[in-house]
Steps between C-alpha positions, in 0.01 A plus 500: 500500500630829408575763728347877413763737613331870582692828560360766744441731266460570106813712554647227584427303192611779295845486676559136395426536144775827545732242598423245304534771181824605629612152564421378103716811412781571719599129673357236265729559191773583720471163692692227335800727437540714761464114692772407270722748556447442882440927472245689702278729356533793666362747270177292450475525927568893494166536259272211707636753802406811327216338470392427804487107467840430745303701830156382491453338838652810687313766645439852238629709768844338443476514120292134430236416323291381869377202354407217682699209518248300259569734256830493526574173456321449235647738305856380523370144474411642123854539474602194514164324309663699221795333473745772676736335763510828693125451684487326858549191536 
């Protein structure tokens, strides 16, 4: 039986597919090489930052996106359902 996974908001939903759209163009093609090349890549990090996506579960009064923890995981568990070795796990 399938599991339906909700967000707590349709903000929150909108987030994901951010990732997930930055994810298919900044880390996906970049995978298998940068993997290869045992390199980091840093400038793809210093955009998901700009972006917001590295600070979610911290409070907005110390510059983070205050989402909750549900949120949060999800989103960098998109990471990695993309193919990018750079998500959690």
């Amino acid at each position: 039986m399938a599991v339906e996974r909700t967000l707590p908001t349709p903000e929150s939903e909108d987030l994901l597919d951010l990732v997930r759209a930055l994810v298919g163009k900044e880390l996906t093609p970049r995978a298998a090489t940068e993997e290869e090349k045992e390199a980091f890549p840093r400038d793809v990090f210093i955009r998901l930052g700009r972006a917001g996506l590295l600070g979610l579960p911290y409070p907005a009064a110390y510059g983070g996106g205050d989402q909750p923890m549900r949120c949060t995981c999800r989103s960098w568990r998109s990471w990695r359902a993309d193919g990018s070795p750079w998500g959690s796990g």
